[in-house]
C-alpha positions as CSV (number, residue, x, y, z in Angstrom):
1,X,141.1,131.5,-5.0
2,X,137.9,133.2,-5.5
3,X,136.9,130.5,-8.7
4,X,137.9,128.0,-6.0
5,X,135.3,129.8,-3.5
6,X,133.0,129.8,-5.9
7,X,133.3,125.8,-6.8
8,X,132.4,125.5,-3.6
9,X,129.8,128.0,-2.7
10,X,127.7,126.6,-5.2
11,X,128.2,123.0,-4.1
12,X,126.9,124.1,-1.0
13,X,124.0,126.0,-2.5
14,X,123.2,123.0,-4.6
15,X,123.4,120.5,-1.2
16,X,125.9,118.2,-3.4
17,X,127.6,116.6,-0.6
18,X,129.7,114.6,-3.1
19,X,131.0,117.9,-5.1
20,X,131.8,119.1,-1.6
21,X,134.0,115.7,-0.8
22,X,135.3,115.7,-4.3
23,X,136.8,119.1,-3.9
24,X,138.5,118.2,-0.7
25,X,139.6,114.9,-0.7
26,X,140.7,115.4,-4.7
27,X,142.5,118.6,-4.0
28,X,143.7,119.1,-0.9
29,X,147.1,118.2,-1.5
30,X,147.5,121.8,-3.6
31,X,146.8,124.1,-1.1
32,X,150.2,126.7,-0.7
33,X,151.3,128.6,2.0
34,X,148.5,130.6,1.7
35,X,145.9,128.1,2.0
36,X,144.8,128.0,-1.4
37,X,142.9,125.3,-0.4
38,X,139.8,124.7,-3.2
39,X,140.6,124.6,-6.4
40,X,138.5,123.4,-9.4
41,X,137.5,119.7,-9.1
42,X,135.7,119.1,-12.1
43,X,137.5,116.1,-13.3
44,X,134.0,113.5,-12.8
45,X,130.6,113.5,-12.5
46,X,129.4,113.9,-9.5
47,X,125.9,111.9,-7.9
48,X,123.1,113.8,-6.1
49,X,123.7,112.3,-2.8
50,X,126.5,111.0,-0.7
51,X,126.1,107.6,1.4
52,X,127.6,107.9,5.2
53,X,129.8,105.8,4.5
54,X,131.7,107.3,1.7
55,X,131.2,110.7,3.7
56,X,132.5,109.1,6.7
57,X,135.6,107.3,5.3
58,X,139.3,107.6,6.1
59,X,141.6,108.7,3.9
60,X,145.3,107.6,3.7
61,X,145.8,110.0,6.6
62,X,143.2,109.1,8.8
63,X,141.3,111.9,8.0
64,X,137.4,112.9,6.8
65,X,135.7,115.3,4.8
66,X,134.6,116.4,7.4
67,X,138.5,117.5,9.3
68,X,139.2,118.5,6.2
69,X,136.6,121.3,5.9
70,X,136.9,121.8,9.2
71,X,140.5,122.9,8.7
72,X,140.2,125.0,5.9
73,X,136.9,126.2,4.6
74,X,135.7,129.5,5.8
75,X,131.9,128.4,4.7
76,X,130.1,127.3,7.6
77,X,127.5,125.9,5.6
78,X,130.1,123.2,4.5
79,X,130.2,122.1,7.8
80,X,126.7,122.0,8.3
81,X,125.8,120.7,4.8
82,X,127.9,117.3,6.1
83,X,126.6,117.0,9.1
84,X,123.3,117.2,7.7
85,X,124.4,114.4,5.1
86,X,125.7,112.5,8.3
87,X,129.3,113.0,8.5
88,X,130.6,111.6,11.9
89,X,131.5,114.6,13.8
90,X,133.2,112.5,16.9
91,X,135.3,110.5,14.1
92,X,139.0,110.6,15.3
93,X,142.1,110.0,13.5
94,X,144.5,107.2,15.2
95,X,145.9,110.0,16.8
96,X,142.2,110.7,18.4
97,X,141.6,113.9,16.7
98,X,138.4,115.1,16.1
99,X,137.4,117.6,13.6
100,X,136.5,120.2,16.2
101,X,140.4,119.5,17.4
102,X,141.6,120.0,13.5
103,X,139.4,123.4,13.4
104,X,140.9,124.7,16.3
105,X,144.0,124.3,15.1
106,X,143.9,125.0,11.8
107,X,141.1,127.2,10.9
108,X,141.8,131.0,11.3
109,X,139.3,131.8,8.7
110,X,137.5,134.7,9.2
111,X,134.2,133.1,10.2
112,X,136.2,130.1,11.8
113,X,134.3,130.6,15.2
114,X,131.2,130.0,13.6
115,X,132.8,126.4,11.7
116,X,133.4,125.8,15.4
117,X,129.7,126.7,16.5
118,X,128.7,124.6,13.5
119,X,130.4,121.5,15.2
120,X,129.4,122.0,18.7
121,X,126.0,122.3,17.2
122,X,126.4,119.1,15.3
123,X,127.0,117.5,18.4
124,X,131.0,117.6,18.6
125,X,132.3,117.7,22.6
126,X,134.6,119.8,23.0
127,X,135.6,117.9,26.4
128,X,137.1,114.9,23.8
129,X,140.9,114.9,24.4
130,X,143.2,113.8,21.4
131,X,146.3,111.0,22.8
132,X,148.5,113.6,23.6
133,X,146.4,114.9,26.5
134,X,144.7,118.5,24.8
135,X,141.0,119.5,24.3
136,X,140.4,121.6,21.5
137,X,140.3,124.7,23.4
138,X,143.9,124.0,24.1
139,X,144.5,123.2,20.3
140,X,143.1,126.7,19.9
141,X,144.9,128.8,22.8
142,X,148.7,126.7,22.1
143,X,148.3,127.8,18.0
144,X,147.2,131.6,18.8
145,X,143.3,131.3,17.2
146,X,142.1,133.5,20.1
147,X,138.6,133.7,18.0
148,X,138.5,129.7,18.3
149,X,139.1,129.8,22.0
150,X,136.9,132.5,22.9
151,X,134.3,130.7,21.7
152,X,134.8,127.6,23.4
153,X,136.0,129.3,26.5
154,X,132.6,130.3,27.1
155,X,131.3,126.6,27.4
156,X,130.3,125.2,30.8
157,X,133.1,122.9,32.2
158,X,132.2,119.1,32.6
């Protein structure tokens, strides 16, 4: 896990967007019960830059880089790094979904209320309801990530 955090740490540091999608979209079919989610992803070379829209497309799942990382990194500077790069951060899986729904969720990292700060400040809305009816903050409060809701408990109410 730490060579994995490490992988990508220093795709972050070196603003290589692609390394960043590489690593997810390659790999994240080996993360365990533990989340050992990055693991090396050094399989191709990997270009400079990253277009929007390689960034911003769907995998078999419906899902982006960007829900991915917002699921499972505990680097807020992954988030940010994309958004940067231009991810979509109001993409939504058929289900309508949004990465800020997926972090929510998912993310109990230890800085995962500031992967959520990182996509408010990117411009998610937390007001977007997936098709079964819930905002995020009621992703966060019906899966127990307390440090999640707090956070976007304290938004104003549209």
């Amino acid at each position: 896990a730490r060579r994995a955090r490490r992988l990508i740490v220093g795709a972050v540091l070196a603003r290589d967007c692609v390394a960043i999608q590489s690593i997810m979209l390659q790999d994240r079919n080996t993360y365990n019960s533990n989340k050992t989610f990055w693991r090396a992803a050094t399989r191709r070379s990997l270009a400079p830059q990253c277009e929007p829209a390689t960034l911003n497309k769907n995998d078999e799942l419906g899902m982006t880089p960007l829900m991915w990382a917002s699921m499972y990194t505990g680097e807020p500077a992954v988030i940010e790094l994309l958004i940067e790069r231009s991810a979509n951060v109001r993409a939504v899986t058929k289900q309508g979904v949004t990465a800020l729904h997926w972090a929510a969720h998912y993310n109990k990292s230890a800085r995962a209320a500031e992967i959520v700060q990182a996509l408010l400040l990117g411009g998610a809305d937390p007001t977007t309801k997936a098709q079964n009816g819930l905002t995020a903050a009621e992703f966060a409060l019906d899966n127990g990530n307390s440090a999640v809701a707090a956070v976007l408990a304290k938004l104003p109410r549209q």
